[in-house]
C-alpha atoms as one frame of an Amber mdcrd trajectory, in Angstrom:
protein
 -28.921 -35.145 -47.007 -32.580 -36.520 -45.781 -33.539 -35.947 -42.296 -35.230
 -38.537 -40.384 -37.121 -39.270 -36.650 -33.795 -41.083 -35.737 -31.911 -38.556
 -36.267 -33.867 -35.738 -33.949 -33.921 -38.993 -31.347 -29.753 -38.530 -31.483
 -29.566 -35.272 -31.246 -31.819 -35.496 -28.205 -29.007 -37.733 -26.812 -26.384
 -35.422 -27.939 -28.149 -32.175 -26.548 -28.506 -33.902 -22.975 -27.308 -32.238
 -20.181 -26.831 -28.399 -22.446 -30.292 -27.414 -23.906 -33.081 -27.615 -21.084
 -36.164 -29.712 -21.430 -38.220 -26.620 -21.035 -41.486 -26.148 -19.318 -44.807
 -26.672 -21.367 -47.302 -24.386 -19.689 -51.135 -24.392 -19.665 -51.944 -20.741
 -20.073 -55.765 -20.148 -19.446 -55.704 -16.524 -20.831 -55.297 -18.050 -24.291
 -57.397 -20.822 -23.794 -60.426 -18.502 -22.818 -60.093 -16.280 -25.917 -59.585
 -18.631 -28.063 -61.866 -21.438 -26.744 -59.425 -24.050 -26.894 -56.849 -25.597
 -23.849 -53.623 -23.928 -24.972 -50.422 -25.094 -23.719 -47.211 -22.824 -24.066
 -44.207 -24.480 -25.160 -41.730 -21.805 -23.412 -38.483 -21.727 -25.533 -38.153
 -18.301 -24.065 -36.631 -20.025 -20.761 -34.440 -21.820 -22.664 -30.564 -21.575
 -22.348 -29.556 -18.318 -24.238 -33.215 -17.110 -24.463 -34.337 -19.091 -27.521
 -34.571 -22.459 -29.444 -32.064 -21.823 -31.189 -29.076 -23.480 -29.378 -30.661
 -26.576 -29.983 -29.718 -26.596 -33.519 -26.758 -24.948 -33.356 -25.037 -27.462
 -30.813 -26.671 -30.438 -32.483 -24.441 -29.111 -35.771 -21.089 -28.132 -34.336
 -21.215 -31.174 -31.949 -21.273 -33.868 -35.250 -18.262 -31.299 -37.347 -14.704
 -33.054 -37.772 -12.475 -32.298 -35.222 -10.125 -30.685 -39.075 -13.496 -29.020
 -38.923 -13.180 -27.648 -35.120  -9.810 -26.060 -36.158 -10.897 -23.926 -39.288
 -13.829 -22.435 -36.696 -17.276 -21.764 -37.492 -19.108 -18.903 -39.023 -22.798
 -18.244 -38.799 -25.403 -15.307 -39.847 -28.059 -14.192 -37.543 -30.611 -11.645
 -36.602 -29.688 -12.488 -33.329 -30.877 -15.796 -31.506 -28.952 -18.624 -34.084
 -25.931 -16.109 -33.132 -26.148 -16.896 -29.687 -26.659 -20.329 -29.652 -23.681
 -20.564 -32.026 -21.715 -18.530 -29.715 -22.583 -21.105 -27.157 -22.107 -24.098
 -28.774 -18.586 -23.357 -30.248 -17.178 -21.969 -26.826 -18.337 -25.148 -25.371
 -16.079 -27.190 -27.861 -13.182 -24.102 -27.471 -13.597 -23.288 -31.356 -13.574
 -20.099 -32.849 -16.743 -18.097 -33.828 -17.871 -15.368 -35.857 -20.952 -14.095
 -36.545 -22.505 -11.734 -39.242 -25.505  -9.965 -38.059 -27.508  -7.366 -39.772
 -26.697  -3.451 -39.077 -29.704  -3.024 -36.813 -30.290  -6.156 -34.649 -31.314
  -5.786 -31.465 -28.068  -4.281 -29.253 -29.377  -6.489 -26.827 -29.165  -9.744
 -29.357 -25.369  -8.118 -30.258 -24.583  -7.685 -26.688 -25.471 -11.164 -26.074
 -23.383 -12.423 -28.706 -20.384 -10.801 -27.951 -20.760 -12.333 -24.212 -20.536
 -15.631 -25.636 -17.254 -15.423 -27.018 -18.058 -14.541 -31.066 -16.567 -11.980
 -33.032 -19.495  -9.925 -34.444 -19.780  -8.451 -37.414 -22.437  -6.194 -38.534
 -23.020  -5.723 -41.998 -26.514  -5.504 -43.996 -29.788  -3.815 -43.889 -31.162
  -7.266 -43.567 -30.758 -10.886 -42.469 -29.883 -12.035 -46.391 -27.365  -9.181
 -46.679 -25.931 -10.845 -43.395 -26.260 -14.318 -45.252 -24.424 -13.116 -48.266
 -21.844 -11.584 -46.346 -21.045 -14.547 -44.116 -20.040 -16.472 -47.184 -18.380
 -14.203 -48.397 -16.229 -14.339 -45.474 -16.555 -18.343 -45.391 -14.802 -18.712
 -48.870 -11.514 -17.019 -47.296 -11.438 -18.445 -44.131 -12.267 -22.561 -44.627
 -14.904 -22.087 -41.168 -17.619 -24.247 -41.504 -20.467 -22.130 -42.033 -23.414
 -23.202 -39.596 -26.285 -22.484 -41.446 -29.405 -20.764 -39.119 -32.060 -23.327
 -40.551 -31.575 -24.884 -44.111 -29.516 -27.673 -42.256 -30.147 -31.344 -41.347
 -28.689 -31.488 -38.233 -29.661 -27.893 -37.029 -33.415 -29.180 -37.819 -32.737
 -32.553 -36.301 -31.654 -30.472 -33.068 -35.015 -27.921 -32.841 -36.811 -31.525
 -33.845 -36.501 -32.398 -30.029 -39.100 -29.768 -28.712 -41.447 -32.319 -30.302
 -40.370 -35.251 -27.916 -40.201 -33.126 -24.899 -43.844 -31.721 -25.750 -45.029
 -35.198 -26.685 -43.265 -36.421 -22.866 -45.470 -33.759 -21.203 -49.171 -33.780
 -23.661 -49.055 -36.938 -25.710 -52.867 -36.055 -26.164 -51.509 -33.051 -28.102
 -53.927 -32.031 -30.846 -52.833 -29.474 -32.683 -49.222 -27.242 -32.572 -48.726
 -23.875 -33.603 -45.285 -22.324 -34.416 -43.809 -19.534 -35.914 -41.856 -20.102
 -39.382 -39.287 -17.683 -40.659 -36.525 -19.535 -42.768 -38.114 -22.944 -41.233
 -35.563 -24.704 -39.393 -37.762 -24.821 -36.282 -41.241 -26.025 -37.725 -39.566
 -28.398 -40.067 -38.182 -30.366 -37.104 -40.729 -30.965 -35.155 -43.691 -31.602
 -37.371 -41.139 -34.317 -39.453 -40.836 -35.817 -35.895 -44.895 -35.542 -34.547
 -46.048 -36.686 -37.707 -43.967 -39.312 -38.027 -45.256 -40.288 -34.524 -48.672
 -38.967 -34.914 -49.808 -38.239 -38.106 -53.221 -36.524 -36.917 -51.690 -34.281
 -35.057 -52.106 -30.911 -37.220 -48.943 -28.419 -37.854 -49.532 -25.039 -37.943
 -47.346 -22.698 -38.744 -47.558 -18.737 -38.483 -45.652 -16.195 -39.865 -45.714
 -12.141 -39.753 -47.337 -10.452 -42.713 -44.773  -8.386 -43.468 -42.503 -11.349
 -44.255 -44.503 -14.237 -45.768 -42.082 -15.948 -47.681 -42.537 -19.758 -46.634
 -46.380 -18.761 -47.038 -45.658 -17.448 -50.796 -43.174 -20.172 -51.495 -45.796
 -23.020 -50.727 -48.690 -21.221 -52.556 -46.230 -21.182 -55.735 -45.066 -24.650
 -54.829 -41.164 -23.146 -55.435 -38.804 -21.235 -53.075 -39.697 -17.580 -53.204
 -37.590 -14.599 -52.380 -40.216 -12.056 -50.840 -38.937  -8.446 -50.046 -40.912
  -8.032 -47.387 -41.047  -4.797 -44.562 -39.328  -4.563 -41.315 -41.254  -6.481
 -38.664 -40.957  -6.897 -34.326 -40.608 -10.004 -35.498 -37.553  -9.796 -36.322
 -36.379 -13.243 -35.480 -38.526 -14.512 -38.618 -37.681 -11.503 -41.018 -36.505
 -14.125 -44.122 -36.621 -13.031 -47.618 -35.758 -16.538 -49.100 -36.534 -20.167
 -46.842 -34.529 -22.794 -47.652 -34.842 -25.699 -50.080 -34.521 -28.506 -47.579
 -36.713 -26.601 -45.240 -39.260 -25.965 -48.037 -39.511 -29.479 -48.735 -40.162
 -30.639 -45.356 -42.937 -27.940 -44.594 -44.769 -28.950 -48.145 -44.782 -32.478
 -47.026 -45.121 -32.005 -43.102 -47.382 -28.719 -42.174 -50.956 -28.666 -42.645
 -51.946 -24.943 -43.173 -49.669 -21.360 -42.746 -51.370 -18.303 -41.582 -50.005
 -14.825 -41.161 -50.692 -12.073 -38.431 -49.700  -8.431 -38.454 -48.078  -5.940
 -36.298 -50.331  -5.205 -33.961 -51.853  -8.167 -33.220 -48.246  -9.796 -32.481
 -47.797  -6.162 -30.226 -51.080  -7.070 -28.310 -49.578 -11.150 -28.175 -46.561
  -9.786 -26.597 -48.379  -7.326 -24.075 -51.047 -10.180 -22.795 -47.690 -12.285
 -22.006 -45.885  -9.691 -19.987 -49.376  -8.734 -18.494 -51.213 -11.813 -17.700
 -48.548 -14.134 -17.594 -45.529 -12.113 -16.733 -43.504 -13.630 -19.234 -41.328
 -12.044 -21.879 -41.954 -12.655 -25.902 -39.780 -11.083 -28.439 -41.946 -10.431
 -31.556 -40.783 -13.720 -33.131 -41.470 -15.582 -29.870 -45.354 -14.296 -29.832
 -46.237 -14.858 -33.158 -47.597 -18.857 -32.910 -50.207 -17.151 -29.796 -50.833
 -14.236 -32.083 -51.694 -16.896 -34.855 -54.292 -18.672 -32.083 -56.270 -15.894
 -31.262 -56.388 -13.908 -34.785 -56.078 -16.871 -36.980 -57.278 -20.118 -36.081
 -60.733 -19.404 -34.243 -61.892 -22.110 -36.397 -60.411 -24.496 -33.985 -62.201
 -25.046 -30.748 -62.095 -27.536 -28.016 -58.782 -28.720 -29.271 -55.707 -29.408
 -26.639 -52.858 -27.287 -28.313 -49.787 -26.145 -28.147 -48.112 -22.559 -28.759
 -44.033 -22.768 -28.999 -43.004 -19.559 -27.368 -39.814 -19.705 -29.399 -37.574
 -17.026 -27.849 -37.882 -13.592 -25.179 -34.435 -11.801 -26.001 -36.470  -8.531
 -26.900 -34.213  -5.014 -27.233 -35.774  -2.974 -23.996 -36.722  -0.196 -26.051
 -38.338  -2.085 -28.237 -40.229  -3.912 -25.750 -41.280  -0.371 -24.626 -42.504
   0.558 -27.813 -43.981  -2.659 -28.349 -45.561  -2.350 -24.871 -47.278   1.245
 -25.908 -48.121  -0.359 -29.150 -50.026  -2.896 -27.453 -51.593  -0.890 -25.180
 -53.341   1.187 -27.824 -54.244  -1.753 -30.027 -56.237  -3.170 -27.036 -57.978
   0.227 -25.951 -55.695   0.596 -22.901 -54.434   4.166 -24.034 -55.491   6.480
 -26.998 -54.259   9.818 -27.731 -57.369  12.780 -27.762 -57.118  16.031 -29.891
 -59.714  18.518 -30.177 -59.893  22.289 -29.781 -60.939  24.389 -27.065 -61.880
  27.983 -26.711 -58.819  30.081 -25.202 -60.095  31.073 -21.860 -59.723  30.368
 -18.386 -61.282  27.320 -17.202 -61.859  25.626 -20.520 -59.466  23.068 -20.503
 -60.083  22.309 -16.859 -63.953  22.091 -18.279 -62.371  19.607 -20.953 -60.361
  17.469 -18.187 -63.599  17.158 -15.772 -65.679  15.641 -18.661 -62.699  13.123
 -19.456 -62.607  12.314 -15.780 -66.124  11.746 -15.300 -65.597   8.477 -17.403
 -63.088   7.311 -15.899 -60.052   8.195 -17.954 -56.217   9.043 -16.590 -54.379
  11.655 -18.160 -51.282  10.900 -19.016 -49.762  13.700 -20.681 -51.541  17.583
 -21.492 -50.527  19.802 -25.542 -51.939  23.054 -25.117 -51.159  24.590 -28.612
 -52.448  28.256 -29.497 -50.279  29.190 -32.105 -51.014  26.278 -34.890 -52.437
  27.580 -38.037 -55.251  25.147 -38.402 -57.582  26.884 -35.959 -58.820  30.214
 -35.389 -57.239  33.068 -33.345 -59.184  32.861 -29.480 -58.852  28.971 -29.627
 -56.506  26.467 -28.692 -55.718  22.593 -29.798 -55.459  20.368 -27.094 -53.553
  17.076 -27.471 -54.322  14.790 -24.656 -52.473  11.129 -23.560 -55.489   9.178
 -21.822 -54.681   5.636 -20.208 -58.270   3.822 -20.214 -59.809   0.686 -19.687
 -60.724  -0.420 -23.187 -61.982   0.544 -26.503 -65.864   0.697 -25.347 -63.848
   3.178 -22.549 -62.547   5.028 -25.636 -65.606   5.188 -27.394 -67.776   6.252
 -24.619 -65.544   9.388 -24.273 -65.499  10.159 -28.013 -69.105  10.453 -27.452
 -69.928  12.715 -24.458 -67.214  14.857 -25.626 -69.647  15.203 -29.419 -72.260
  15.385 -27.244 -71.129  18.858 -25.716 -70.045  19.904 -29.208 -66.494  19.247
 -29.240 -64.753  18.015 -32.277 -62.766  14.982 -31.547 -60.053  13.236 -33.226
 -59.001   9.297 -31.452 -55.416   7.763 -32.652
């Protein structure tokens, strides 16, 4: 089944008055580093925390009421559960949802709240997949598929009217891809309406697939590594979804752990908005990975926020010492009084906060009389970092920085 502008224009009308026209956000933090006027497209606000229940209404609203009785069944890392949840509760059908053994509890919680039956089963989101067929072939549900769909990509196509209603000067938009429901919808629809308008699309390194898959111009399952992207952990993208990236998407970059960490962190911080690792990847991809572009109007879709809390904690920390903002200090010390209060004044005189104090004595790496000293410093930034390395060397300590 083709996909078509007209049919992201109907599921527009269908999605009235239950997905929000989110806000699209000029965000001067990432226009400054990256040179450009960035918008943020902020799918994180929307109902359920993601994109995502565009799609999923758009498909269970157009299913055959013989359809409605049988139920629907979905797989998901998390956000495509929710919006299915949604959706089928709004039309009083039965859900269930297969989601992998360790997605978010939060994402789980969610779900649950919504009126699914969960079911966890899978190291991955393809295990999930696999599973949810499985369970399909018994049961006769419809199985609502989390991107390879028309009318799922038809419904995620309408973030490209609403951002086109708010910037129709839009130059350039940057999204993240994991199986490719999301970018496949709205660069079929600006394209169609504005073919100059470039499509970018960013995925995480660990999981590259639609980025493999175009470079071998065939489908490719990629075993990738887990991500805190989770949201766009895909081995395998889909056929239709393939098709429409190959024909609609002008370039695919990647970025890696810590830079989506840092993308996540400079949301929270300078915009005090939430990202989950999914949701930060198309910013990630503007300031690591496109600083050929400059002096273009664009826009980052901020596709979901619903981040696990201790993830977001870790991610946080992660962040923090990506960007210079804390480093963890070991050196050695002699074993006397006042030398680690010697140690502390020198860190001070720069500036640095300790966190967090390891006085060791008994490791066998150093020599009786001394001691190691682990230190948590919070600092300003890397020069901050570096500046301390240094006048520690400089009074003859040896210094390790992690």
């Amino acid at each position: 089944m083709d996909i078509s502008l007209e049919d992201i224009i109907k599921a527009k009308a269908t999605l009235r008055g239950i997905s929000y026209k989110t806000a699209l956000v000029h965000n001067p933090i990432l226009s400054s580093l990256s040179g450009n006027q960035v918008h943020v497209k902020m799918e994180n606000l929307q109902r359920t925390g993601s994109f995502k229940i565009r799609g999923a209404y758009n498909k269970i609203a157009n299913l055959t009421d013989k359809e409605k009785e049988y139920g629907v069944i979905a797989s998901s890392a998390g956000n495509h559960a929710q919006g299915v949840a949604v959706a089928a509760t709004i039309y009083g059908i039965e859900s269930t949802i297969v989601m992998p053994l360790h997605a978010p509890l939060s994402k789980v919680t969610a779900t649950r709240k919504y009126g699914a039956e969960v079911i966890l089963y899978g190291e991955v989101y393809d295990e999930a997949y696999n599973e949810a067929r499985r369970i399909q072939s018994e049961t006769q549900a419809t199985f609502i598929h989390p991107f390879n769909d028309p009318l799922v990509i038809a419904g995620q196509g309408t973030i490209a009217l609403e951002i086109l209603d708010e910037l129709p000067e839009v130059e350039v938009v940057v999204l993240p891809i994991g199986g490719g429901g999301l970018i496949s919808g709205v660069a079929l629809a600006l394209k169609t309406l504005n073919s100059s308008i470039k499509i970018i699309g960013v995925q995480s390194k660990n999981n590259p697939s639609m980025l493999e898959s175009i470079a071998n111009h065939r489908v490719m399952t990629i075993d990738g590594i887990p991500s805190i992207a989770d949201g766009i952990a895909v081995k395998t993208p889909g056929d239709l979804t393939f098709k429409l990236v190959k024909q609609y998407v002008d370039d695919i970059v990647t970025v890696d752990e810590d830079e989506i960490a840092s993308t996540m962190l400079l949301f929270l911080e300078s915009a005090k908005v939430v990202a989950e690792g999914a949701g930060a990847t198309a910013a990630a991809g503007i300031i690591h990975s496109l600083t050929h572009y400059k002096n273009r109007k664009m826009v980052a879709v901020l596709s979901g926020g619903n981040v696990d809390v201790n993830i977001l904690a870790r991610t946080i920390d992660k962040g923090l010492i990506k960007n210079g903002r804390k480093c963890f200090l070991t050196t050695v010390i002699s074993d006397r009084p006042g030398a680690l209060a010697q140690l502390l004044q020198l860190i001070a005189s720069k500036g640095a906060n300790v966190l967090a104090v390891t006085h060791r004595r008994e490791t066998l790496d150093i020599p009786i009389s001394y001691a190691k000293v682990e230190l948590e410093l919070e600092t300003i930034d890397a020069d901050q970092v570096q500046t301390i390395k240094e006048l520690l060397e400089e009074n003859y300590y040896r210094v390790i920085i992690q």
